[in-house]
C-alpha positions as semicolon CSV with decimal commas, in nm:
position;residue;x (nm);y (nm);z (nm)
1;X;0,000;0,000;0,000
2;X;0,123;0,321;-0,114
3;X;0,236;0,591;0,144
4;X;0,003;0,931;0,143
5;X;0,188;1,190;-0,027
6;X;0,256;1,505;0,167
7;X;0,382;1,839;0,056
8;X;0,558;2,102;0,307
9;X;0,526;2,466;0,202
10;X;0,842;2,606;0,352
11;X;1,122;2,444;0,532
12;X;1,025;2,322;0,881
13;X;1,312;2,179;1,181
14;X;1,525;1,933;1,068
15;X;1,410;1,638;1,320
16;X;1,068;1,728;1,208
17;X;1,131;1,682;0,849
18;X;1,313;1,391;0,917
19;X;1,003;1,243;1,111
20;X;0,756;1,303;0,792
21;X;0,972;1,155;0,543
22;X;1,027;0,825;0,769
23;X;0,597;0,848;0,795
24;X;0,524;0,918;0,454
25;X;0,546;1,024;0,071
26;X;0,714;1,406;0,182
27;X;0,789;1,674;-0,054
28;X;1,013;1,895;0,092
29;X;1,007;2,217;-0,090
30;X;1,300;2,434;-0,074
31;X;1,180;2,757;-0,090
32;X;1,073;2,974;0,208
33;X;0,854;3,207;-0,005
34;X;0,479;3,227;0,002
35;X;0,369;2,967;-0,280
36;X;0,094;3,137;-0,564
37;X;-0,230;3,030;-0,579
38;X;-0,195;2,828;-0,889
39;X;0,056;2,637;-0,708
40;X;-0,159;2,543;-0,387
41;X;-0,453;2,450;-0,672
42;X;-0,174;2,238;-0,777
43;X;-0,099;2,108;-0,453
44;X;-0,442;2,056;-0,384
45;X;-0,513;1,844;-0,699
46;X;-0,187;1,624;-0,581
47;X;-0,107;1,515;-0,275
48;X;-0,318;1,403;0,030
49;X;-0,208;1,621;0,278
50;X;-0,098;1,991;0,216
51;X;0,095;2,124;0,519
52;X;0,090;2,524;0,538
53;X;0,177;2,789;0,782
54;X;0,031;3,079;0,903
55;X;0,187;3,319;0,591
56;X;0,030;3,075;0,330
57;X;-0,295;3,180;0,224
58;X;-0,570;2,941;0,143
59;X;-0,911;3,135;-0,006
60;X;-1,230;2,970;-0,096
61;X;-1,106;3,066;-0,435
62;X;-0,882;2,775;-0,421
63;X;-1,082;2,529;-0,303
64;X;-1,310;2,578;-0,589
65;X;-1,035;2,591;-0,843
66;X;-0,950;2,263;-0,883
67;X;-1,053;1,872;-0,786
68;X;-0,950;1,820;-0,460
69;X;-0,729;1,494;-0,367
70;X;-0,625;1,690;-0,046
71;X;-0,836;1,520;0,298
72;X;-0,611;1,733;0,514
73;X;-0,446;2,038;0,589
74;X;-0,213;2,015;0,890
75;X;-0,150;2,366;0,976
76;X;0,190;2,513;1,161
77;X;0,073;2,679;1,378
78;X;-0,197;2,824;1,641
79;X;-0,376;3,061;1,391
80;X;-0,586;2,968;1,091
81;X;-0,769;3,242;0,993
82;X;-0,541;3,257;0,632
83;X;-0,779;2,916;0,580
84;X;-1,126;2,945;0,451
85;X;-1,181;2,695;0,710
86;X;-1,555;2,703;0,548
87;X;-1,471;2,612;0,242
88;X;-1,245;2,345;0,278
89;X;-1,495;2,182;0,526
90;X;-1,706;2,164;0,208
91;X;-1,446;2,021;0,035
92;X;-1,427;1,744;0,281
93;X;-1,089;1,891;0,417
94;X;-1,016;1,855;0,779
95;X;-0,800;2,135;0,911
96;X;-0,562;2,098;1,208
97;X;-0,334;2,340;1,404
98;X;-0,070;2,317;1,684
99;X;-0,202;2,497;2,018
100;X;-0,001;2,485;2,345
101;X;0,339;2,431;2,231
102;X;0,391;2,755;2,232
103;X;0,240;2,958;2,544
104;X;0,558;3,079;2,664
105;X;0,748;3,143;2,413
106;X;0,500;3,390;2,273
107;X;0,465;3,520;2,588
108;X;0,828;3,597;2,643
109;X;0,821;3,795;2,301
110;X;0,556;4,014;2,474
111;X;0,691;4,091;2,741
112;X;1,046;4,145;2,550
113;X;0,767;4,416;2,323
114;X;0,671;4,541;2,635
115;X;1,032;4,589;2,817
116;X;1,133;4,734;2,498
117;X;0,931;5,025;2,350
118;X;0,865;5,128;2,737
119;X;1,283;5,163;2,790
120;X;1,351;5,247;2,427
121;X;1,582;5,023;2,424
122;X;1,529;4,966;2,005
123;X;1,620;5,339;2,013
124;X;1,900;5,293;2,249
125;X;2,042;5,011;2,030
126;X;2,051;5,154;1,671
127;X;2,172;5,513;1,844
128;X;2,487;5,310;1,945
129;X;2,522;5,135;1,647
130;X;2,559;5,441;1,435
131;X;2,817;5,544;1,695
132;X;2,558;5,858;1,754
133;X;2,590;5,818;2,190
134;X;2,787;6,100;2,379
135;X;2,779;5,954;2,691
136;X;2,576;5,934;3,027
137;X;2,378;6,244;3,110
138;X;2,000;6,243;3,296
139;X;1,819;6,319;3,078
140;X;1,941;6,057;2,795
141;X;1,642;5,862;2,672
142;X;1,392;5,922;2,932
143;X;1,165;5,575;2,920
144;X;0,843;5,480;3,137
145;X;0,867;5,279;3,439
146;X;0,702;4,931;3,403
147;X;0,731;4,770;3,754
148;X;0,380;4,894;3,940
149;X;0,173;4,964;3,617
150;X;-0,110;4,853;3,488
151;X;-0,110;4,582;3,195
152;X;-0,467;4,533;3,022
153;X;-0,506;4,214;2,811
154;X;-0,737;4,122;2,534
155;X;-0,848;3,776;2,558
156;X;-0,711;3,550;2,861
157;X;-0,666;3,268;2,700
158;X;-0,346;2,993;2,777
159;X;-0,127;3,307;2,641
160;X;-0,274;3,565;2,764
161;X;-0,243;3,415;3,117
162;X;0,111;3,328;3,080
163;X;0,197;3,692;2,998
164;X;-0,044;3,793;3,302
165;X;0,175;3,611;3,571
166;X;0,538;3,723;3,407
167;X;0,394;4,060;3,431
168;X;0,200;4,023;3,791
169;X;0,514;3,793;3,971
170;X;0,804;3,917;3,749
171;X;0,713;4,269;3,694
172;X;0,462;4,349;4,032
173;X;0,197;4,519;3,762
174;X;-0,151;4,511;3,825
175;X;-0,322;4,312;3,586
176;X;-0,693;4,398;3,439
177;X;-0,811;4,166;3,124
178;X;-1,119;4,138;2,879
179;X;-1,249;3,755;2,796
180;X;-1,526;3,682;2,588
181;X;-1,633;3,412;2,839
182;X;-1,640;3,504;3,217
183;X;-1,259;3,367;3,400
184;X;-1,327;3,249;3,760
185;X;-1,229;3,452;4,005
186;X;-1,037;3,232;4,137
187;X;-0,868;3,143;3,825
188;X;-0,817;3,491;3,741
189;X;-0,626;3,506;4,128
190;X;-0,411;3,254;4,005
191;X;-0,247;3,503;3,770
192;X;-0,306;3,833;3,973
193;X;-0,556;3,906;3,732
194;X;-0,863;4,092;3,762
195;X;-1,155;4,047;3,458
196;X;-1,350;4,412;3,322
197;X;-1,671;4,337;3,120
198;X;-1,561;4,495;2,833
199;X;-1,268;4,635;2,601
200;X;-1,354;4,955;2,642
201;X;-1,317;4,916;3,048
202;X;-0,932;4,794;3,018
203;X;-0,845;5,045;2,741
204;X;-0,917;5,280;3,031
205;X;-0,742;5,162;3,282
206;X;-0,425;5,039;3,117
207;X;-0,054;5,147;3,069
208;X;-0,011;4,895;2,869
209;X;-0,283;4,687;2,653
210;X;-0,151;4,358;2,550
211;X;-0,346;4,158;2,286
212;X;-0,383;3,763;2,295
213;X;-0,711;3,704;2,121
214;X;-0,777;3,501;1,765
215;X;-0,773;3,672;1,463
216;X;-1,008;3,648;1,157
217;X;-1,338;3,810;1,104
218;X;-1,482;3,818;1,459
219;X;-1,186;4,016;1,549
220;X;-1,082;4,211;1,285
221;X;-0,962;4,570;1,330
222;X;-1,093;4,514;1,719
223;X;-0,881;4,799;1,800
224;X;-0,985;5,084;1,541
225;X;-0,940;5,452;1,577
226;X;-1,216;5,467;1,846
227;X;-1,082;5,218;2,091
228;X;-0,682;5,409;2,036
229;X;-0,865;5,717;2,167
230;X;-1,028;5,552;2,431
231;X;-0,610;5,444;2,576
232;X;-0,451;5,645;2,791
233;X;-0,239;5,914;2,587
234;X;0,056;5,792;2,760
235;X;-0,014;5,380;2,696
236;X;0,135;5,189;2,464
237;X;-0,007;4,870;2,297
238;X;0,129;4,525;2,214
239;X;0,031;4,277;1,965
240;X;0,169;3,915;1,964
241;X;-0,171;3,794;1,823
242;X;-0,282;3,854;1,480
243;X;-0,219;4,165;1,250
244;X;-0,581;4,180;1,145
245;X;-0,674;4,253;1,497
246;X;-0,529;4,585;1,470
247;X;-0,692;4,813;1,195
248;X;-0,312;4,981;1,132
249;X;-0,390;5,313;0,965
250;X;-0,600;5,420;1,302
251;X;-0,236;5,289;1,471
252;X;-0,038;5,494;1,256
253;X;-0,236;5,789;1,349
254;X;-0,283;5,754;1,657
255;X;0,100;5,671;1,697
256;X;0,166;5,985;1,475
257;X;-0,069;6,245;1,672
258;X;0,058;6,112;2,024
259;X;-0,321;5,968;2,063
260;X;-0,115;5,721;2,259
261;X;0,265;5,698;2,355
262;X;0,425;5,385;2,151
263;X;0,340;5,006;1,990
264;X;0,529;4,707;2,038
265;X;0,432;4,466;1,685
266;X;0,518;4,119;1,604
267;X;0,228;4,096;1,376
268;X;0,100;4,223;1,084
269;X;-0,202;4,304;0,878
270;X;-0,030;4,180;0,539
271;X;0,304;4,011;0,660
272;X;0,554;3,998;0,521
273;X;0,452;4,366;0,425
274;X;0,502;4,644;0,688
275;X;0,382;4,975;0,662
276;X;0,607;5,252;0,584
277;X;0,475;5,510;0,786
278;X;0,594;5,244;1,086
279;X;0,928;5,174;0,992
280;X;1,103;5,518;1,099
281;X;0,901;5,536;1,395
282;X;1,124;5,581;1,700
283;X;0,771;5,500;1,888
284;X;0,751;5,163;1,742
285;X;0,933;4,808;1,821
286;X;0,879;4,657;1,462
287;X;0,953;4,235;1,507
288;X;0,928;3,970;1,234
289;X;0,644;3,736;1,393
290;X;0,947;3,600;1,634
291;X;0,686;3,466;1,902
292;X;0,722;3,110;1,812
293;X;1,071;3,146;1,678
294;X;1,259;2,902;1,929
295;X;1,380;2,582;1,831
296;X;1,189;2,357;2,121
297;X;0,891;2,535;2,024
298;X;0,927;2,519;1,642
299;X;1,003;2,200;1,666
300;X;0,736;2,083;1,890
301;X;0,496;2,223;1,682
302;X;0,567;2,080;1,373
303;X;0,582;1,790;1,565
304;X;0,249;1,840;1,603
305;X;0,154;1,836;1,262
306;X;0,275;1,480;1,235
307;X;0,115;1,372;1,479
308;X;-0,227;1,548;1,358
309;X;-0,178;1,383;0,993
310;X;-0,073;1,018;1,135
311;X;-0,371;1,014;1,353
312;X;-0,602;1,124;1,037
313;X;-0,412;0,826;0,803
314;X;-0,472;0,605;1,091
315;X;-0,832;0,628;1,070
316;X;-0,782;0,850;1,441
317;X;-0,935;1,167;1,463
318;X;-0,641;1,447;1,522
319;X;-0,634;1,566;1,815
320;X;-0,594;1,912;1,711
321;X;-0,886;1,912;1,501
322;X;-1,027;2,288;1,432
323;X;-1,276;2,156;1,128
């Protein structure tokens, strides 16, 4: 019996490569650039599985392309909304990402967002690199104190609470969050965490607003032009979630008019793009979508991925099964 063929859109760890091939028919392709839509039509029409990551875009235009001989996409990583989930559900196609392997890494990168844009410490580093510092003096890059403020999050899910207790334990901030779903106070405790009933309510309160909630059409552009006038005019905001959760021309504004003090990005509305009105921004920590980026968490999640497609080949049902 023949081996299901599986194709990998970009290059993925080594040992994880290594475990797909030993499992099954693997294409490895060698290119880490975003494949067309004729070629994932292509892919589509030839191999079983089709495993894509979150900068691959899959439309319900392609789904209705071609004849599909794909049963399953096995997504890397946590976010899928770059899947017409809808459409390949009609399709037959069961989609799978890889939650959980990587809470704390993408809650280290931010906090390291955080840390950052409050000390100006991307500032700090590219004035000595151009060999521009004179020396010590008190008022040299005046930042904003981050021990003792208060850190709003969007959406206190497993990341949100693990940046909730590095900034609570680690940092002594006071912690206010939004959830769609009511957190137990207890629960909430547990990460010195206290839950507001709405966005609005956080935005108010917080030095810094952290977001940690899904992206796609539920949440796009939740924060808009209204809800960056509703911050403090001295807050800054973080996003380690999605780009489409942040409607980016109200940021650059806002950013631009002092409607608020700074941003700390990972993500972006149309990666790999970033918006030139951002890039000279001395306001602005600009990162390229580094939350995952650690081997043990790269790794496990594309470790993850084999296990979602084995279990499917197996006649299992993955266990990281979003459709």
């Amino acid at each position: 019996m023949s081996r299901p063929r599986v194709l990998v859109t970009r290059r993925w760890p080594a040992a994880v490569e290594a475990a797909l091939c030993d499992r099954f028919d693997t294409t490895l392709r060698p290119h880490n650039t975003a494949m067309t839509v004729d070629e994932i039509a292509e892919a589509l029409r030839n191999y079983d599985a089709l495993l894509p990551t979150v900068s691959d875009r899959l439309p319900a235009s392609v789904f209705a392309l071609t004849p599909i001989r794909t049963k399953i996409l096995g997504n890397f990583g946590v976010g899928f909304n770059h899947i017409d989930v809808a459409a390949a559900m009609d399709k037959g196609v069961v989609v799978t990402n890889t939650p959980g392997v990587l809470t704390d890494c993408t809650a280290d990168i931010a906090m390291l967002l955080l840390l950052t844009v409050a000390r100006r410490g991307g500032e700090g580093e590219r004035q000595l690199r151009a060999g521009e510092w004179k020396g010590w003096c008190p008022t040299h890059m005046i930042g904003t104190k981050v021990t003792g403020k208060t850190v709003g999050i969007i959406g206190f899910g497993r990341i949100g609470k693990a940046f909730a207790q590095r900034c609570h334990f680690g940092f002594g901030m006071n912690v206010v969050f939004y959830n769609r779903s009511p957190v137990g106070s207890e629960e909430a405790e547990r990460y010195g965490a206290r839950q507001l009933p709405t966005v609005e309510a956080v935005l108010a309160e917080a030095d810094f607003v952290s977001l940690h909630c899904p992206g796609g059409a539920e949440n796009r552009h939740l924060i808009n032009a209204p809800r960056l006038a509703a911050m403090k005019p001295g807050a800054f905001l973080i996003n380690t979630a999605r780009g489409d959760v942040v409607d980016e021309s109200a940021l650059i504004a806002a950013l631009e008019s002092r409607t608020i003090r700074g941003a700390g990005l990972d993500v972006y509305e149309a990666e790999p793009q970033v918006p030139d009105a951002l890039r000279p921004m001395e306001n602005v920590v600009l990162l390229p979508h580094l939350g995952s980026a650690t081997e043990e968490t790269r790794t496990a999640m594309g470790m993850k991925v084999v296990d979602n497609i084995t279990a499917f080949f197996e006649g299992r049902d993955p266990p990281d099964r979003v459709a």
